[in-house]
Structures are given as structure tokens and as C-alpha cells.
C-alpha positions in Angstrom: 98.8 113.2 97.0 98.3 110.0 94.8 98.1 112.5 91.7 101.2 114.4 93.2 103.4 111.2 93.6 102.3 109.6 89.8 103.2 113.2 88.2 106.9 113.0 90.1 107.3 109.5 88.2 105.5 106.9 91.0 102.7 105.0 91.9 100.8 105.2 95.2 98.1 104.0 97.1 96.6 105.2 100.3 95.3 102.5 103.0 91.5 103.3 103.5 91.6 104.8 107.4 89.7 102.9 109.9 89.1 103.7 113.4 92.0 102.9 114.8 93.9 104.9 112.3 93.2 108.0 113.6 95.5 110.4 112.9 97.8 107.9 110.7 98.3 107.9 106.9 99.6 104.4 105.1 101.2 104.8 101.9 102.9 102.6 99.6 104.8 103.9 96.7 106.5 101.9 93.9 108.5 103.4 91.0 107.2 102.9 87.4 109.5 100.4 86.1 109.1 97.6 83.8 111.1 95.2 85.7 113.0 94.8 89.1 112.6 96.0 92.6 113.0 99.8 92.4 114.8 99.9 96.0 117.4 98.1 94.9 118.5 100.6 91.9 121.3 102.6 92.0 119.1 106.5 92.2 116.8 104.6 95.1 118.1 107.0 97.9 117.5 110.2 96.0 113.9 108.7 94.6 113.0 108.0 98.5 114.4 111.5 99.4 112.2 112.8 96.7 108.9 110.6 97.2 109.1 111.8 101.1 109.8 115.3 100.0 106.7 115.0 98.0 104.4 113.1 101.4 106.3 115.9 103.6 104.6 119.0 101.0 100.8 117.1 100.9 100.3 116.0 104.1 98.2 118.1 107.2 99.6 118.9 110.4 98.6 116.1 112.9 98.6 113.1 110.3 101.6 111.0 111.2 102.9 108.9 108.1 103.5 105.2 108.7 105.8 102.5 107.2 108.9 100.9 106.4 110.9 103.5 104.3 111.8 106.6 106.9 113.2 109.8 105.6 114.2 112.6 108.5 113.4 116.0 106.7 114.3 119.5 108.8 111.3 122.0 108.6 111.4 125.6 108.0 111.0 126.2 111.2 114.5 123.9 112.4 112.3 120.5 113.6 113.1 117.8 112.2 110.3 114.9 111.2 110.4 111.6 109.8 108.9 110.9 106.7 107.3 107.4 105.9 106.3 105.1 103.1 106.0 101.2 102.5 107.1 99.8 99.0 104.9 97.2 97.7 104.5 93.7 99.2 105.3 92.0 95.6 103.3 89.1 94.9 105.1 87.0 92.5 102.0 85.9 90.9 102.0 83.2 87.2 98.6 83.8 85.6 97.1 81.3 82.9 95.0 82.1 80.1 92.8 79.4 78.7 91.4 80.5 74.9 88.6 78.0 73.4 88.9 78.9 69.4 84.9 78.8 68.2 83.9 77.2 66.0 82.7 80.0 63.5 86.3 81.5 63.8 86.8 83.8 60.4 89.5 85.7 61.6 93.4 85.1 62.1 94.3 83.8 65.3 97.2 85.5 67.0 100.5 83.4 67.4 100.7 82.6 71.6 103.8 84.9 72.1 101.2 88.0 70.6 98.3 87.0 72.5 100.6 86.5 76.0 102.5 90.1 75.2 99.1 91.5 74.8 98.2 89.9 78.3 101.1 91.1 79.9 100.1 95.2 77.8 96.9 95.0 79.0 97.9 94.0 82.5 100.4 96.7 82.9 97.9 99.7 81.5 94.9 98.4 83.7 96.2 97.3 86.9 98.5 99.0 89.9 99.7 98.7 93.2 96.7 98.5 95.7 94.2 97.6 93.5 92.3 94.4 93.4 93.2 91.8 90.9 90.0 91.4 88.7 91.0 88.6 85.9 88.0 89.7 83.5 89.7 92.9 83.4 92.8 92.3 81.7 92.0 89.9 78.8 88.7 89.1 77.2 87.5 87.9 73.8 87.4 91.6 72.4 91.5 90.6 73.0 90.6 87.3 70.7 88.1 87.7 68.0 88.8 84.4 67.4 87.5 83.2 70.7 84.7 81.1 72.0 85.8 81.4 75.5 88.2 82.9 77.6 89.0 81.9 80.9 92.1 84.0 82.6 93.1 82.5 86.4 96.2 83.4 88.7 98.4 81.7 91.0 100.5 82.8 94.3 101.9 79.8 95.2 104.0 78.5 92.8 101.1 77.0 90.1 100.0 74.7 92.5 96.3 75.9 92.3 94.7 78.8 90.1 91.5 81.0 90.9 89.7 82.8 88.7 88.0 84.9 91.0 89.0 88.9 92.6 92.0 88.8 94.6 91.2 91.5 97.3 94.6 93.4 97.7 95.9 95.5 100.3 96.9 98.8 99.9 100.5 97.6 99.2 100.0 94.5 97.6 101.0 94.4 93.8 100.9 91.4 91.8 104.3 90.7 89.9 103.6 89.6 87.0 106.1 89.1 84.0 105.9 87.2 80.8 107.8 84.4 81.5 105.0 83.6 84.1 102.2 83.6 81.8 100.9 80.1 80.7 98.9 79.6 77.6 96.5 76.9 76.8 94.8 76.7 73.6 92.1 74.5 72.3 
């Protein structure tokens, strides 16, 4: 279904089922965009008619789908059903990347608008809704050559404290992350 849904244009993620779950499915679905909330576009009706057209065709008989975003489709057969997704809990997340130049730098080092545009390209190729923020995925010194260290960290709440470590997400958390939130400090 996840394959299905990124193929029509989306992204997805599927909670992992526990026990109480039985019989459930949790999905979150986002639209590929660069910028904005997708539900609040213009074409978001026919998108939500479309991604629940697309849970309705790849789900089983029995699984009942679960969330926030309801579409009522009629079957073949005359029933009618609802249809449900959740869109993503967005995250508004500022990250900060700390680059130590070494020493034995013999290469050009990239100007900070670069190096933070290449943050932001390597953040939006690697990471997706439901997945867990790993910082030493998205920028590392094969990013900067010139590099001694590289120390990436993220914030939630507003810069008042940084982590380095793995955010574990949800399977509709997505960190919002734009360029104007990325902090760079050279040394």
C-alpha cells in the first residue's frame, strides 16, 4: 500500500500493529510538496478522495482504517464505508550544524548558504514521514571535505535546547524542517 500511495504522488506510513490493534490499520499520508500544509491547498478534497480511493482498493476485508481524514466511498455491492487516514503531526523542528574546519584543510570550503541548502537536499532525499530522525544521516564530513568535525543537533521547542541524539518518531510524526530554520556555526 505504502508503494501504491508514493506512485499516486504521496507519502505514507503504516503504524506497526500491536495487540490491541487487532483488526485496525493506522495510516498517515502527506503529499510531496516542498512547502506548506497539503490540506490546506486548493485540489486537497480531490487528493483525499484519491488517497482513500487508493486505502479503499489495498486494504483486506475485516481491517478497519483509523484516523482523522474520513472519506465515505459506496461499494460495488451499494454499502457504503468510510475511509480513513491521519496527515502528519508536523513538528516544526530548527536544526543546527556545527562544522570544525581541520586543520590540514586543502580544499575550498563551501560558502554557509551552500553548505545549509545541501543540509536542507540531503534532508529532504533521506528522511520521510514516520521515520526516525537520525542526525548522522543527513550531513556528515563526506558533505565537507573540508571538515574536522561535524556535529548536526535539532530542536522542537523553539531553540531552547538541542539533541544530537535519534528522535524516535511515530508513525505520523514528520519533522518540518525549512531553510530558514537551519543555524550554522563555523569554527
Amino acid at each position: 500500500m505504502i508503494d501504491i500511495i508514493d506512485k499516486a504522488g504521496y507519502i505514507a506510513s503504516v503504524k506497526d500493529p500491536a495487540d490491541g490493534d487487532a483488526g485496525k490499520i493506522y495510516i498517515a499520508v502527506d503529499k510531496h510538496v516542498d512547502s506548506g500544509n497539503w490540506e490546506d491547498s486548493a485540489g486537497y478534497a480531490a487528493d483525499s478522495l484519491a488517497v482513500a480511493t487508493i486505502i479503499k482498493d489495498s486494504t483486506v476485508a475485516g481491517c478497519v482504517t483509523q484516523g482523522s481524514e474520513v472519506n465515505t466511498i459506496t461499494l460495488s455491492n451499494g454499502q457504503d464505508f468510510d475511509f480513513k487516514y491521519n496527515l502528519p503531526n508536523r513538528i516544526e523542528t530548527h536544526l543546527k550544524l556545527t562544522i570544525v574546519t581541520s586543520d590540514n584543510n586543502m580544499v575550498a570550503i563551501d560558502d554557509p548558504d551552500t553548505t545549509k541548502q545541501k543540509l536542507l537536499t540531503n534532508v529532504r532525499a533521506r528522511y520521510s514521514l514516520g521515520k526516525d530522525f537520525e542526525p548522522q544521516r543527513y550531513f556528515s564530513q563526506a558533505d565537507a571535505p573540508w571538515a574536522a568535525t561535524v556535529l548536526l543537533e535539532w530542536s522542537t521547542d523553539g531553540e531552547s535546547s538541542y539533541h544530537s541524539t535519534v528522535f524516535s518518531a511515530n508513525y505520523d510524526d514528520f519533522y518540518d524542517i525549512a531553510l530558514a530554520r537551519i543555524h550554522l556555526v563555523e569554527s
